[in-house]
GULOFI-97338 format. One record per residue (C-alpha): residue number from 1; x, y negated, z negated. Coordinates in pm, whole numbers, plus 32768, in hexadecimal, padded with zeros to 4 digits. Example, Ala and Ser with C-alpha at 12.3 -4.5 7.8 and 13.67 -1.06 7.14 Angstrom:
2
R   n east north   up
R   1 84CE  81C2 7CF4
R   2 8557  806A 7D36
***
This chain:
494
R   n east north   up
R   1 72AD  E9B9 20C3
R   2 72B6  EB49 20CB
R   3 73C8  EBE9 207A
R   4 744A  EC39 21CF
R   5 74C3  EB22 220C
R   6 75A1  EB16 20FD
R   7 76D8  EBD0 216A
R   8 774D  EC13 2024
R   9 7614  EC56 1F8B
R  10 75C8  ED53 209B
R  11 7705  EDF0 206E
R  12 76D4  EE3D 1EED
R  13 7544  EE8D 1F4E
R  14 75B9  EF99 201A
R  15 76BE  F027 1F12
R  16 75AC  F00A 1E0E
R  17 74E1  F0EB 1ED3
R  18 75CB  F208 1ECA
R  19 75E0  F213 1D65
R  20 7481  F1CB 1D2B
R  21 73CE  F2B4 1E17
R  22 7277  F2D4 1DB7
R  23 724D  F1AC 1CD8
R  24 72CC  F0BE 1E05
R  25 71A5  F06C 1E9C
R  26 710F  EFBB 1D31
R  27 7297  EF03 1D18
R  28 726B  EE94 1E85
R  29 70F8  EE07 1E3D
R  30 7159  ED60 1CF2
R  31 7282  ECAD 1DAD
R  32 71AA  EC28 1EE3
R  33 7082  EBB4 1DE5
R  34 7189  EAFC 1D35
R  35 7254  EA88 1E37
R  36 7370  EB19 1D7B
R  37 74EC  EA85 1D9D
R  38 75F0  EB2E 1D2C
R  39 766D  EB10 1BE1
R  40 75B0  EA58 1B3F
R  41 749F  EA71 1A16
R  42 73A1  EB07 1AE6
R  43 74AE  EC14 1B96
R  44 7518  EC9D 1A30
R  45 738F  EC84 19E3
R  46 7338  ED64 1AF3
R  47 746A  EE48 1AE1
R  48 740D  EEA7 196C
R  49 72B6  EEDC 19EF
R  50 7377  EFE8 1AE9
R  51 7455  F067 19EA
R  52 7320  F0CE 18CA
R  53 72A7  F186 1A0E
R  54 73DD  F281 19ED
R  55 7433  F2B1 18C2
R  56 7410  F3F2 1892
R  57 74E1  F43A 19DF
R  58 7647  F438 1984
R  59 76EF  F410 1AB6
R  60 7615  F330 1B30
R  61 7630  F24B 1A0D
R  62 7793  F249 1A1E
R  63 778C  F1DC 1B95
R  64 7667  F0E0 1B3F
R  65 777B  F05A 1A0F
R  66 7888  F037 1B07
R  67 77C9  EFA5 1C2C
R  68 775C  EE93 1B1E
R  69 7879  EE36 1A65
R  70 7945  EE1E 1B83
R  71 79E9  ECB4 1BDB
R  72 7951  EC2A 1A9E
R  73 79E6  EB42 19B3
R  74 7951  EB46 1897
R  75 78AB  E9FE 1808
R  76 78D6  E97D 16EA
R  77 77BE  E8AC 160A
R  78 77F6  E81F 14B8
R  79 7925  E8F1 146E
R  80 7889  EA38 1510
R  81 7902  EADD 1637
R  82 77B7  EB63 1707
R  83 7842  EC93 17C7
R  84 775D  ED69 18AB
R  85 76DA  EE6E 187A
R  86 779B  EEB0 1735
R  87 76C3  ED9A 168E
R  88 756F  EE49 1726
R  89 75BA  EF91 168A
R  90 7584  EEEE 14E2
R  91 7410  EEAA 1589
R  92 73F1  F047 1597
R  93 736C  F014 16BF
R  94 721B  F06E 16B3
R  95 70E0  F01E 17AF
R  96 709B  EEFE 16AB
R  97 71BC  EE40 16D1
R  98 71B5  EE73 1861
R  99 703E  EE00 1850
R 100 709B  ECA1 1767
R 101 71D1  EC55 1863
R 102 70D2  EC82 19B7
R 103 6FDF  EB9F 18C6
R 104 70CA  EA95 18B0
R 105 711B  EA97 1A3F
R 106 6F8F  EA8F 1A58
R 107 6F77  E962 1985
R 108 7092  E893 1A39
R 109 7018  E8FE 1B86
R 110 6EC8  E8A5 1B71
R 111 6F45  E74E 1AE9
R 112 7026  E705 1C03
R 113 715D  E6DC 1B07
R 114 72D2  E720 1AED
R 115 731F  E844 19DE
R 116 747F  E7D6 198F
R 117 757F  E86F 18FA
R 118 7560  E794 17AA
R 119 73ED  E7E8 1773
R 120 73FF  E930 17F8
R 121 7546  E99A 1712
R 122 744F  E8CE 15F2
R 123 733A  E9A8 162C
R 124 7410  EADC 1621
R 125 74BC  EAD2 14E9
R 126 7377  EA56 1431
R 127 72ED  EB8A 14B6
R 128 73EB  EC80 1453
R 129 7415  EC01 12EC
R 130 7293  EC5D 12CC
R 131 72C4  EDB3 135B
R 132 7227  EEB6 1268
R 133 725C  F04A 12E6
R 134 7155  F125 12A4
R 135 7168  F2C0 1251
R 136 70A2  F3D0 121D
R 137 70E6  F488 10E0
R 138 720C  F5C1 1129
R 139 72B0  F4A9 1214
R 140 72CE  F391 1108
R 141 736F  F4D6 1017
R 142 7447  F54A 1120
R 143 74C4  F3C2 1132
R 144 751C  F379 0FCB
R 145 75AA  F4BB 0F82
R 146 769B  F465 10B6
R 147 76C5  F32B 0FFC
R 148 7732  F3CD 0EBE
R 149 77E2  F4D5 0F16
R 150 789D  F3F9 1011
R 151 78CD  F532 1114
R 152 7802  F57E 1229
R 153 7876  F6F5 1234
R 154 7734  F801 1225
R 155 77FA  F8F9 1156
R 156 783A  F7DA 1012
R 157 76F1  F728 1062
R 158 7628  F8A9 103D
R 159 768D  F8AB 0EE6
R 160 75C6  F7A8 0E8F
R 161 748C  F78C 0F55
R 162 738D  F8C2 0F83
R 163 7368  F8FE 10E9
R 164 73FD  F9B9 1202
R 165 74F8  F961 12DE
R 166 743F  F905 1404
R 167 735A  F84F 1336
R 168 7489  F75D 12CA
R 169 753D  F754 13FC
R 170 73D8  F6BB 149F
R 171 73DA  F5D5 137D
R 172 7544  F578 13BC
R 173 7500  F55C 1552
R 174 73D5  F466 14FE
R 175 74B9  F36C 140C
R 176 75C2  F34B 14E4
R 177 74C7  F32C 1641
R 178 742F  F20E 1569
R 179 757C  F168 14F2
R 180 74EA  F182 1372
R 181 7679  F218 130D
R 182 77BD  F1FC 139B
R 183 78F1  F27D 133E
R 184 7A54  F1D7 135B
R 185 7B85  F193 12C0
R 186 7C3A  F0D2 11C1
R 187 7DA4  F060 1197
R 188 7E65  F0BE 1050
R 189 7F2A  EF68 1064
R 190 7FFB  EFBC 0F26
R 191 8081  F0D6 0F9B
R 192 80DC  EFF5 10D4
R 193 8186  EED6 1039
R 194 808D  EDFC 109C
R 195 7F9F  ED2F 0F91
R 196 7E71  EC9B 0FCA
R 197 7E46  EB1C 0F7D
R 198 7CFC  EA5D 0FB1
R 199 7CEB  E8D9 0F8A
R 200 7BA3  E857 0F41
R 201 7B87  E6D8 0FA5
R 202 7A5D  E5D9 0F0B
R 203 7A0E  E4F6 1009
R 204 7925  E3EE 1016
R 205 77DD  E42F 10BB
R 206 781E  E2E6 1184
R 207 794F  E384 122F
R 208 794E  E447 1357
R 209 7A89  E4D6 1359
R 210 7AC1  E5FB 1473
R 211 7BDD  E6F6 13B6
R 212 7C04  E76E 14D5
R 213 7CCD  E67D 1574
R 214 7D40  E5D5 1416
R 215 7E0C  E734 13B9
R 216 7F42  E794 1494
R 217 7F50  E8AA 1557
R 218 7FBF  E9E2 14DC
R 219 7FCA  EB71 14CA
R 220 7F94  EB2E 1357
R 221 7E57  EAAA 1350
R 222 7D31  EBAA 12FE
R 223 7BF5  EB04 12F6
R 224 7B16  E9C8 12B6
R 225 79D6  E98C 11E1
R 226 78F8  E87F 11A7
R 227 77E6  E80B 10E8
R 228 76EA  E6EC 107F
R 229 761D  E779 0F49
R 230 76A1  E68E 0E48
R 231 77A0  E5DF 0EDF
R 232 7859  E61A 1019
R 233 795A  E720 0FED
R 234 7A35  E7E0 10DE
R 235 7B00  E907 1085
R 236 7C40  E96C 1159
R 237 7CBA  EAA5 114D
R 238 7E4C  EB19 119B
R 239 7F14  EC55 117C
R 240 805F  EC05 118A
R 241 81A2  ECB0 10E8
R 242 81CA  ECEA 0F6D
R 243 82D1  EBCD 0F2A
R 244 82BA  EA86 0E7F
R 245 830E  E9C7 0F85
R 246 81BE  E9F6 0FED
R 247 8103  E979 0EE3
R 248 81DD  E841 0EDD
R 249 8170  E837 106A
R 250 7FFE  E84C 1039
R 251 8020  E71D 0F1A
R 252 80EE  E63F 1019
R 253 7F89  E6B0 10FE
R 254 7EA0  E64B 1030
R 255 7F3C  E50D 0FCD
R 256 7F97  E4B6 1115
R 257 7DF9  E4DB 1162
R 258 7D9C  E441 104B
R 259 7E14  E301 1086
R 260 7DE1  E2D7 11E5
R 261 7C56  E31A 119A
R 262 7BEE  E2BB 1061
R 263 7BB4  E400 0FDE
R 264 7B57  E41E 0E74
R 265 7C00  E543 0DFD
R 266 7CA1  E687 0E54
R 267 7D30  E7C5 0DB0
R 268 7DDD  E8E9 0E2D
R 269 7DD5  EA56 0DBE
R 270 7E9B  EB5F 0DD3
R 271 7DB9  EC94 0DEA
R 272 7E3B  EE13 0D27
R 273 7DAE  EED1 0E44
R 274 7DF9  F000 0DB5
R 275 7CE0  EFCA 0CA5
R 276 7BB1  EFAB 0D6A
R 277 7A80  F03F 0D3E
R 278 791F  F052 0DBD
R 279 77ED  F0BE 0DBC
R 280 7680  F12E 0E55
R 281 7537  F0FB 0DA0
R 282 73FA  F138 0EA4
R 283 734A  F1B1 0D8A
R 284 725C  F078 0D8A
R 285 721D  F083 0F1B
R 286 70D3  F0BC 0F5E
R 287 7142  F18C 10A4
R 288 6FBD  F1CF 111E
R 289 6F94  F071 1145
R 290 70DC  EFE9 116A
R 291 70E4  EEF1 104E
R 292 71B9  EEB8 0EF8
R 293 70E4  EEC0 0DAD
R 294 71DF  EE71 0CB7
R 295 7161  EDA9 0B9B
R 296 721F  EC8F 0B02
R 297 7205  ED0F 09B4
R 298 72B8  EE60 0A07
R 299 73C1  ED98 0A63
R 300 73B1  ECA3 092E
R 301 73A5  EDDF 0854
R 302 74C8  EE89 0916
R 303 759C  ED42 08CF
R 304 7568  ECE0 0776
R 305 75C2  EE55 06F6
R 306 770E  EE2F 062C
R 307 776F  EF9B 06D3
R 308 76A8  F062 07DB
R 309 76DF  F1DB 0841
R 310 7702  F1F8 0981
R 311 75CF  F1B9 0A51
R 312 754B  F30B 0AAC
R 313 74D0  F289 0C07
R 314 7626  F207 0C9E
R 315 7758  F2D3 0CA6
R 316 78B0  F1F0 0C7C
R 317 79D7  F252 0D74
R 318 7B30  F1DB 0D5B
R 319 7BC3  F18C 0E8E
R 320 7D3F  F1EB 0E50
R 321 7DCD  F288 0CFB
R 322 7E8A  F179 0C65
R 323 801F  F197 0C7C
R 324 814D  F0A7 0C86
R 325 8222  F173 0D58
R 326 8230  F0EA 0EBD
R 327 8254  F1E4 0FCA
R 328 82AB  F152 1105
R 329 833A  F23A 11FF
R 330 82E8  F1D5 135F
R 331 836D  F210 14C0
R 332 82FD  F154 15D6
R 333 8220  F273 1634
R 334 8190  F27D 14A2
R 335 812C  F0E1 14C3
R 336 8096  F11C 161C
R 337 7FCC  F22C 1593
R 338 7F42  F189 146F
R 339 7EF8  F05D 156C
R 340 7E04  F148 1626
R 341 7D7F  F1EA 1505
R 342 7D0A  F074 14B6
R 343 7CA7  F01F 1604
R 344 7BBD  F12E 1624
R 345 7B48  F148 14F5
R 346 7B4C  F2D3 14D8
R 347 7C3F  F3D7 14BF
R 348 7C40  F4E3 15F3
R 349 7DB6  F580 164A
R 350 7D60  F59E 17A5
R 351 7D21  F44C 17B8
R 352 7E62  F3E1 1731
R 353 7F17  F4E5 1825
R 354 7E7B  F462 196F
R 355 7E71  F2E0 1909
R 356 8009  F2E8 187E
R 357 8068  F40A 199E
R 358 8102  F4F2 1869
R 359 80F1  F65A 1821
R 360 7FC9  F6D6 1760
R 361 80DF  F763 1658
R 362 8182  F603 1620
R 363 800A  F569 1608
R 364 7FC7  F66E 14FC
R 365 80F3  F640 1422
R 366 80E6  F4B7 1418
R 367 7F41  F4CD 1399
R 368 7F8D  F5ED 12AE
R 369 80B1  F507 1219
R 370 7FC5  F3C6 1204
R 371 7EDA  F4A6 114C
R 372 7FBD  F52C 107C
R 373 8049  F41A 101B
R 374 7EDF  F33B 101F
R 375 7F44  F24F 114D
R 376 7DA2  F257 118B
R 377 7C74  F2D5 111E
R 378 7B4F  F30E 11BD
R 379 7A0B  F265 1150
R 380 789C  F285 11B2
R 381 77CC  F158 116C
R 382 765A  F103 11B2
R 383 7600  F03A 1304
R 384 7658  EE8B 12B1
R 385 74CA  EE3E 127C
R 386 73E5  EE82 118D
R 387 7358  ED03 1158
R 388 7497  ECF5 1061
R 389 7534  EBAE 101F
R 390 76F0  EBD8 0FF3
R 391 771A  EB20 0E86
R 392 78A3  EAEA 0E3C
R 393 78EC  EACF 0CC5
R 394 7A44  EAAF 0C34
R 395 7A30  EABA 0A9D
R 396 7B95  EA5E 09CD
R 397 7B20  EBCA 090B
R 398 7C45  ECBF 0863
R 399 7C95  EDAA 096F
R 400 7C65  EEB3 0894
R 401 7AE0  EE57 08B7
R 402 7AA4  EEA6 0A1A
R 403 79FE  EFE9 09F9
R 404 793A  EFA3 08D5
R 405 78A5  EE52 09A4
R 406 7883  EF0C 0AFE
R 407 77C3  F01A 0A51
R 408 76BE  EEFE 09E4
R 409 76B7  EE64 0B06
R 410 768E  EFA8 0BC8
R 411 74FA  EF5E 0BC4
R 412 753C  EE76 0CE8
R 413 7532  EF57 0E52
R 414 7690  EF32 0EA8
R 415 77B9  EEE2 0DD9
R 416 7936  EE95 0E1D
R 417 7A35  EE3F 0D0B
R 418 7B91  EDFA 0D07
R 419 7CAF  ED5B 0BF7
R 420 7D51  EC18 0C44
R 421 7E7A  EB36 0BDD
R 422 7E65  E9C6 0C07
R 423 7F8F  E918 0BB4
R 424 7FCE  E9B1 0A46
R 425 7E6C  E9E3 09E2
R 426 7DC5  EB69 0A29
R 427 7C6F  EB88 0A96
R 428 7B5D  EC63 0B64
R 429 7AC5  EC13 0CBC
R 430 7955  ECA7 0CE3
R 431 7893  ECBF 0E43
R 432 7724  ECF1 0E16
R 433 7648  ED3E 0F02
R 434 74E5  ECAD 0E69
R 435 7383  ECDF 0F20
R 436 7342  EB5D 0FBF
R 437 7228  EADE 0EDD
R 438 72F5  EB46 0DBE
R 439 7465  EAAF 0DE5
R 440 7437  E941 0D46
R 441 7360  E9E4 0C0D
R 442 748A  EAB4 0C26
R 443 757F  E980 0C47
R 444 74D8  E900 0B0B
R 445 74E6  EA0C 0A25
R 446 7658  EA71 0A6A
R 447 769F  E8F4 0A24
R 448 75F3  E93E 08DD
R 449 7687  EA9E 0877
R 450 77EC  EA58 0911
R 451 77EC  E8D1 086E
R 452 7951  E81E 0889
R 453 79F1  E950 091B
R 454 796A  E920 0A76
R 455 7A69  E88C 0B54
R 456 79DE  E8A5 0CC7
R 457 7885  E918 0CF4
R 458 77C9  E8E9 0E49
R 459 7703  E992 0F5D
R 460 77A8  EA01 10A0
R 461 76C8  E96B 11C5
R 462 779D  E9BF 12E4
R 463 78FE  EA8E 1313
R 464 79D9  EAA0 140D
R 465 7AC7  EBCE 1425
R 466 7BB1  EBDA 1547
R 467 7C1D  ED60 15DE
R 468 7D74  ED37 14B2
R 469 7E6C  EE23 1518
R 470 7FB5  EE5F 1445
R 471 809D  ED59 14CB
R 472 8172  EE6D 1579
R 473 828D  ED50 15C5
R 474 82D5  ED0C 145A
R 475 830D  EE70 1406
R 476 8490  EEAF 13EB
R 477 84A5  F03D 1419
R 478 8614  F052 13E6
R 479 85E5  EFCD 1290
R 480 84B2  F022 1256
R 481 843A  EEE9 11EB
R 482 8321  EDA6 1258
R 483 8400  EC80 12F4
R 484 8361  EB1D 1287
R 485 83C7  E9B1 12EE
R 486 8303  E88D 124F
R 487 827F  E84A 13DC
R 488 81BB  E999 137F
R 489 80CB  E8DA 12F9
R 490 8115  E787 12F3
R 491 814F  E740 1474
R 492 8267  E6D6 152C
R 493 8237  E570 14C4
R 494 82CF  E5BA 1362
***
């Protein structure tokens, strides 16, 4: 059946051909060949296919990003939310990628068989965990001095590379055309009065437990994790007010899930924010061919030092400076601000003036005051691919160790660490992103260097992380203050 005689199909045809222009007429032949409906696998197949096309056309893109997205809900699979074309853009869209995806339709075509949404959302994320960028030689510099420098600005980045400014600004253009960097924002929850718990449950690997529906609503909840490397484990996130009450609430949680399925265990943590720190080691990418070559004994012999200097290929960034004052000082305006600066992920004033309808003045003085003050930070990070495997490690270390063991483990690509309290007992949280082929070696040799003091160690298969905004209702401006009810978090049916 053509296209024509799908009313609706027509209708968004003909749209697509005002944004499109001269790349319609290979759109319009891929959806006839195809017999394309809309919104399904082979629609977001062929619209990526359209959207590599443009890329370098700004305005066009944009269009093409709205015309897609719009009236989709996103899907979720195994704890993952698939949202188009957000999810497209970690493939760097390339010709490559376009070319696999118009494989696949080939192969199910000439087999006369359904491409559903399981095996299609299956094939996907198989793919993207193997994605491996590739560079040529002043690009990959240009990338990880963005990385350690964290700042995209030509004037700091100058100092450190030798090359003109138009040579670096091309550079620039060319990482963030391919999606290799990004640069966003992070919350300084301290300063907030908000913490940062996680839960990690052990479940069976017989049980099939959806979290989803098992955890009650609420504005509190942050963000879900699962995995099966060892065992089954699933790790919930929450950021929810600084008060005891709350870590009595999460217990009453997990017990209450506990025992209606079986589960094995469960902890929860109460994460110092304030002390994170990470770090970027691309020193081992081979960037000609895209591949890691990172040899298990550089990592053995990183490990087993008693102290290490800091590893001269990876620069360590804290994310906040460490304080126990609390500043909260927020208007209605203030919360709503720092609610768009998460929503969009970037900072731009005139943003913030258009989308709240205030004065450019007012916008100004409420981001100067978060800075001053470290409400945020910005961050640049590398593109979420890389063939690199999300290890979570938390270790019952002293505190006072974190550096010494993030500097050692600093070999590994990317790094994350963190303090955390569980019940009485201090300890440090680890994420670790490890090349694939290496994470269970990897498994095994922290199990032998870390012994005993391993308390939850396991590979992140699939996350899901919902659009969290600050829960705007629970703010109390007059007092300046987060209201909390035990129905927060543990439902109306306590």
């Amino acid at each position: 059946m053509s296209y024509t005689q799908n009313p609706e199909l027509k209708q968004r045809m003909e749209l697509a051909k005002t944004i499109l222009l001269d790349t319609y007429k290979g759109f319009e032949k891929l959806i006839n060949n195809y017999k394309v409906n809309l919104d399904t696998p082979e629609w977001d197949i062929i619209c990526f296919h359209a959207l590599t096309k443009i890329m370098a056309k700004k305005q066009k893109k944009e269009k093409w990003y709205a015309f897609w997205s719009k009236n989709r809900k996103p899907l979720r699979f195994e704890n993952f939310n698939y949202r188009v074309p957000i999810s497209y853009y970690t493939f760097c869209c390339s010709d490559e990628t376009s070319k696999y995806f118009l494989e696949i339709l080939d192969y199910y075509n000439q087999n006369n068989q359904n491409l559903s949404w399981d095996i299609f959302l299956q094939i996907f994320f198989d793919y993207r965990s193997k994605i491996m960028p590739k560079f040529n030689k002043l690009e990959f510099l240009v990338f990880q001095t963005i990385l350690r420098e964290q700042t995209l600005s030509n004037s700091q980045l100058l100092d450190k590379l030798s090359m003109d400014s138009s040579n670096l600004s091309k550079y620039k253009r060319k990482l963030k055309e391919r999606h290799l960097i990004f640069e966003g924002l992070s919350l300084n929850y301290s300063v907030l009065d908000i913490a940062f718990y996680g839960i990690v449950y052990n479940v069976p690997l017989s049980s099939k437990i959806d979290f989803f529906k098992e955890l009650p609503e609420s504005s509190f909840l942050h963000s879900i994790y699962t995995s099966h490397s060892n065992s089954q484990s699933v790790m919930v996130h929450y950021v929810a007010p600084d008060k005891p009450q709350v870590r009595n609430d999460l217990q009453r949680l997990c017990d209450d899930v506990n025992e209606r399925n079986d589960i094995i265990s469960s902890n929860i943590f109460r994460f110092e924010t304030s002390s994170r720190l990470k770090s970027f080691n691309f020193a081992n990418y081979d960037y000609k061919n895209g591949q890691w070559i990172l040899p298990y004994y550089k990592i053995i012999s990183a490990l087993e030092k008693e102290k290490t200097a800091e590893n001269n290929n990876s620069l360590i960034i804290s994310e906040f400076v460490t304080t126990d004052k609390k500043i909260l000082n927020l208007n209605k305006t203030g919360i709503e601000i720092l609610n768009h600066l998460l929503m969009h992920n970037e900072m731009s004033i005139n943003a913030i003036k258009k989308d709240l309808n205030i004065s450019e003045k007012e916008a100004r003085k409420h981001v100067e005051n978060f800075r001053k003050h470290q409400y945020f930070k910005s961050r640049v990070n590398p593109n979420y691919v890389y063939g690199l495997s999300n290890l979570v490690l938390f270790v019952s270390k002293d505190p006072s160790e974190q550096l010494n063991i993030h500097q050692k483990l600093s070999i590994f690509p990317e790094l994350y660490s963190q303090k955390y309290l569980n019940e009485d007992e201090e300890g440090l949280q680890f994420i670790i992103r490890i090349p694939n082929e290496m994470i269970f070696d990897c498994m095994n040799l922290f199990n032998s260097v870390f012994k005993h003091d391993i308390k939850e160690m396991f590979v992140i298969n699939q996350m899901y992380s919902r659009r969290w905004l600050l829960p705007t209702d629970r703010y109390e401006t007059v007092f300046q203050e987060w209201k909390y009810d035990s129905k927060d978090i543990l439902g109306d049916g306590e």
